[in-house]
Backbone as a ProteinNet text record, in pm:
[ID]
protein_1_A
[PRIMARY]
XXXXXXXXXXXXXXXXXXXXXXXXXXXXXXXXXXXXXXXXXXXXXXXXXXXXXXXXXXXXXXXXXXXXXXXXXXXXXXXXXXXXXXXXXXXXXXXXXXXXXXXXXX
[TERTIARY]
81.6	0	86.2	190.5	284.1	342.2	337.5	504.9	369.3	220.9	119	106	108.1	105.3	220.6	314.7	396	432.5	362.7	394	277.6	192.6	84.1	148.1	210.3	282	329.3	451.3	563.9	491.1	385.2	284.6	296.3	189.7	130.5	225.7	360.9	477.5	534.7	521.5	580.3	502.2	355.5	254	253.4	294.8	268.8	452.3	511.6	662.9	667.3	581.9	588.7	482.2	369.8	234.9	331.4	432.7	462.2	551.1	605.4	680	552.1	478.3	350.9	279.6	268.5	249.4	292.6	452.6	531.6	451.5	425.5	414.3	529.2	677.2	724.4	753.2	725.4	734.7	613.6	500	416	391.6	466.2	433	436.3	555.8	598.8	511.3	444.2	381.6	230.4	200.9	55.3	20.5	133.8	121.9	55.8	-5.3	-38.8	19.9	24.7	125.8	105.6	241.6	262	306.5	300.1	366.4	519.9	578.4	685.9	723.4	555.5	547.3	520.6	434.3	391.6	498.2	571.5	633.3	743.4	793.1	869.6	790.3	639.1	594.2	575.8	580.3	561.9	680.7	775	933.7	936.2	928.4	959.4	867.1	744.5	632.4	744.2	766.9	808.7	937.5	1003.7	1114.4	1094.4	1073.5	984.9	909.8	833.5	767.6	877.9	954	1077.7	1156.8	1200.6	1275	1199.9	1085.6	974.2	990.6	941.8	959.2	1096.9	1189.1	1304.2	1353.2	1299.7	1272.1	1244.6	1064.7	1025	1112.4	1126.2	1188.2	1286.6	1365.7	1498.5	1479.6	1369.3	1328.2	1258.1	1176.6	1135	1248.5	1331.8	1445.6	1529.5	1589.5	1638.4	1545	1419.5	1363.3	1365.8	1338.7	1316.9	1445	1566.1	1665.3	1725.4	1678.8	1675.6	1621.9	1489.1	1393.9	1470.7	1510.9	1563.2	1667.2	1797.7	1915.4	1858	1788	1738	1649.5	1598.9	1568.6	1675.9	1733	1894.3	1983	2073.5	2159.3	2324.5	2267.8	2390.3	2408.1	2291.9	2277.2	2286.9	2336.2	2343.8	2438	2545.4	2609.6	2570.1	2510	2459.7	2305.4	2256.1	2119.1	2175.7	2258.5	2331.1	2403.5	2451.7	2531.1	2420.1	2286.3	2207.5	2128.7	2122.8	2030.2	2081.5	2256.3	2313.5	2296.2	2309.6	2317.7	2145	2063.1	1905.5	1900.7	1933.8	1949.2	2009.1	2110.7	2213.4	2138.7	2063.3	1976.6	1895	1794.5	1673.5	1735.9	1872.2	1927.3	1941.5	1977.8	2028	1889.1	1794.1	1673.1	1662.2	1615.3	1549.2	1605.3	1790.8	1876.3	1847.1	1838.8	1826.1	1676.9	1576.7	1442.1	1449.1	1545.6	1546.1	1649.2	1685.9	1796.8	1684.4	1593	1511.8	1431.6	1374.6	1251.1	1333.2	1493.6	1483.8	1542.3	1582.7	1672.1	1578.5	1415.2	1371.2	1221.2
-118.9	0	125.5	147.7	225.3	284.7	160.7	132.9	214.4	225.6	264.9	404.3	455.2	584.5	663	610.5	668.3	634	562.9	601.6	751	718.8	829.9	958.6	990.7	1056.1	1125.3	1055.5	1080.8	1152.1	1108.7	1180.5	1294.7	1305.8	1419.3	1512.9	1513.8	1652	1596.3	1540.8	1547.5	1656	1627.3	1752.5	1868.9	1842.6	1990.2	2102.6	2008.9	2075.5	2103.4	2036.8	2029.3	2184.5	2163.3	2290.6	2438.8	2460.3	2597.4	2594.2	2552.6	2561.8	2569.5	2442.9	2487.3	2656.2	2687.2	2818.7	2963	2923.9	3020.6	3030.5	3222.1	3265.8	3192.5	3198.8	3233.2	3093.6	2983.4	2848.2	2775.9	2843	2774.5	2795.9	2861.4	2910.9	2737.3	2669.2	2563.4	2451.4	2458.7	2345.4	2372.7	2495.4	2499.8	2522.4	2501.7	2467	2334.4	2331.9	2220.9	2080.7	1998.9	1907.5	1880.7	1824.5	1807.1	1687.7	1587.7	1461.9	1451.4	1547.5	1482.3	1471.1	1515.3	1524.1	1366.2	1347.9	1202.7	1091.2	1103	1046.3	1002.6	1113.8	1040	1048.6	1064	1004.3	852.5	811.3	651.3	584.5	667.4	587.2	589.3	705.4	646.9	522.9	551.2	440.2	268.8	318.3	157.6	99.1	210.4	151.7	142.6	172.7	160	29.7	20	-150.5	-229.7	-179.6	-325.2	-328.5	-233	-252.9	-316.1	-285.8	-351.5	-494.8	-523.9	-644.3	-768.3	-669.3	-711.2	-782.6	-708.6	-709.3	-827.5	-850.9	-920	-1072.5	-1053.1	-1192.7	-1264.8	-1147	-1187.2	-1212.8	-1194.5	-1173.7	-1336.2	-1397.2	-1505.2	-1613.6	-1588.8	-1707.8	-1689.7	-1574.8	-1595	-1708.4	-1660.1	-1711.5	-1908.9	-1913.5	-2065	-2114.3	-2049.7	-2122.4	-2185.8	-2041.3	-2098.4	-2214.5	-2234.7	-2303	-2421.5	-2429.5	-2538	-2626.3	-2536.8	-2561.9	-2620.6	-2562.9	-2614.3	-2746.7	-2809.2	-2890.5	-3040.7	-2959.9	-3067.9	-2988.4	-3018.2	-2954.6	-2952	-3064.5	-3150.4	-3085.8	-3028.6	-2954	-2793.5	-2761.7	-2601.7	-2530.3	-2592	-2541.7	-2531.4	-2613.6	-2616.7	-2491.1	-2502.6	-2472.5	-2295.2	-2249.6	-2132.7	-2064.6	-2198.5	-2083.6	-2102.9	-2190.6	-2197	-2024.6	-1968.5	-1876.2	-1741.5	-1782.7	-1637.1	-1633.3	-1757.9	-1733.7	-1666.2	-1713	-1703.7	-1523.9	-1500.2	-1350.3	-1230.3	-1283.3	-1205.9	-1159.3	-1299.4	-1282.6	-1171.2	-1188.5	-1103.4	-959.1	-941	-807.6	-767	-849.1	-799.6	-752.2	-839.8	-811.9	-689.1	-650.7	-488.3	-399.2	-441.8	-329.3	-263.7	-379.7	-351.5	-301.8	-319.6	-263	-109.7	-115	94.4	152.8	75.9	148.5	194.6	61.3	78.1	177.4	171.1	260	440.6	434.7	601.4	655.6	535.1	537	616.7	590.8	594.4	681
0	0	0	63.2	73	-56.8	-120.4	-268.7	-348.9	-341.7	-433.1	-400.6	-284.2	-277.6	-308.4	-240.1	-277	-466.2	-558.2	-670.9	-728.4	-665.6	-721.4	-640	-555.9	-486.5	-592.5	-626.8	-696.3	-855.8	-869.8	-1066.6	-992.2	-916	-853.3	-889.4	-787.9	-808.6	-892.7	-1004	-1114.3	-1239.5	-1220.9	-1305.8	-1223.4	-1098	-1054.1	-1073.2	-1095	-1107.5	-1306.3	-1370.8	-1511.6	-1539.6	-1456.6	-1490.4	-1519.7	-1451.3	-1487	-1586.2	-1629.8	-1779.6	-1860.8	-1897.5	-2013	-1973.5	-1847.9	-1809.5	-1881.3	-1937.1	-1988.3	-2120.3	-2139.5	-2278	-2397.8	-2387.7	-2502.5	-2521	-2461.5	-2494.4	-2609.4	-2615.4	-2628.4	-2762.5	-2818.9	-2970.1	-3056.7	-3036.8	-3095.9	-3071.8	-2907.8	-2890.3	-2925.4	-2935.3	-3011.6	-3149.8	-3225.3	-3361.8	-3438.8	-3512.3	-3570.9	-3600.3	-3566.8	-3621.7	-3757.6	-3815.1	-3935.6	-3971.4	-4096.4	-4138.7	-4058.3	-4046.6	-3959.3	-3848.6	-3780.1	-3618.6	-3583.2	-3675.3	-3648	-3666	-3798.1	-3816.6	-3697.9	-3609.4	-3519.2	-3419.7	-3411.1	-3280.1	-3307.7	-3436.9	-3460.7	-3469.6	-3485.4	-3518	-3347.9	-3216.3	-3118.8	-3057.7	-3069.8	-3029.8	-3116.6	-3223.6	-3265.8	-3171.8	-3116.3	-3087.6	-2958.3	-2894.7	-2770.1	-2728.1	-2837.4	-2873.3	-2872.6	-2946.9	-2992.8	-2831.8	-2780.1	-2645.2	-2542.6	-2538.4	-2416.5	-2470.9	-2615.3	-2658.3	-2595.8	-2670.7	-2598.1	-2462.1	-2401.2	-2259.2	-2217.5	-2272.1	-2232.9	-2289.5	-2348	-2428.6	-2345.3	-2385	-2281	-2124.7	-2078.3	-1928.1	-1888.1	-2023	-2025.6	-2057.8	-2130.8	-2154	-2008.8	-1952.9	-1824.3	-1730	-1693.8	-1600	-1648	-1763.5	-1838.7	-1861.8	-1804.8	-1847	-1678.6	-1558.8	-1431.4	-1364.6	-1415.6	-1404.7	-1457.1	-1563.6	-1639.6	-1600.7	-1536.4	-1470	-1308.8	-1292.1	-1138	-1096	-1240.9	-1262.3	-1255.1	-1376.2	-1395.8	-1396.5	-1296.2	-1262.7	-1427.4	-1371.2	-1469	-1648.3	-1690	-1837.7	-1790.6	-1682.2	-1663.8	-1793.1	-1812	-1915.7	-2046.8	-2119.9	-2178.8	-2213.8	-2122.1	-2108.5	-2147.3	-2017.1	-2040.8	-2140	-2224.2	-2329.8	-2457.9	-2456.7	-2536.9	-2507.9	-2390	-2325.5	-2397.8	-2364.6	-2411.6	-2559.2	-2619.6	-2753.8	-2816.1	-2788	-2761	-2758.3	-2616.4	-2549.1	-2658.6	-2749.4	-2801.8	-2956.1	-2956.3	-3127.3	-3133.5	-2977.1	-2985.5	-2910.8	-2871	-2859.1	-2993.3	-3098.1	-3239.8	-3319.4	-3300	-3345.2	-3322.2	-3201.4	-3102.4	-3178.7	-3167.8	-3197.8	-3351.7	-3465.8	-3551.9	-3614.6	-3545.5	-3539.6	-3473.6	-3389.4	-3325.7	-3471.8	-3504.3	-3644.4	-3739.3	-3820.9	-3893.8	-3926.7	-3734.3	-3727.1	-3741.8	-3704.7	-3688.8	-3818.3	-3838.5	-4004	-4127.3	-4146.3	-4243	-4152.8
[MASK]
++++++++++++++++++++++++++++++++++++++++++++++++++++++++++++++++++++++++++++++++++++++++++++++++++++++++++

């Protein structure tokens, strides 16, 4: 209950320390402009890469846990199991990586 307030805590003076900058006259010229094809464009190139890192994440977060699980089972294939994990881990880092290139590349 604590770890919850104190996260809604923490929004709270985060919009209330953010409210006075949007406040300022000479800021707002840029942000109340219309958006345009290339506003979007990198609001979708960051949304993609964003996707691909969470993705990432998760991937790599599920082969750790399934490779613990695995070794703790049989002890005796730990080596194995492990350098199958890193190799596994290293692909879907290359994947992500090359999906944040893609997306900012073009």
């Amino acid at each position: 209950m604590t770890r919850v307030l104190f996260v809604v805590a923490f929004v709270l003076l985060g919009f209330l320390l953010v409210s006075p900058t949007f406040a300022q006259e000479s800021g707002l010229d840029g942000l109340m402009a219309q958006p345009n094809q290339d506003t979007y464009r990198r609001m979708f190139r960051t949304l993609g890469a964003g996707l691909a890192v969470i993705g990432a994440g998760i991937g790599i977060g599920r082969i750790g846990g399934s490779a613990c699980e695995s070794i703790a089972r049989q002890p005796e294939v730990g080596a194995r199991v492990q350098t199958a994990g890193i190799i596994f881990a290293a692909l879907i880092e290359g994947a992500a990586f090359a999906v944040i290139l893609f997306a900012f590349a073009y």
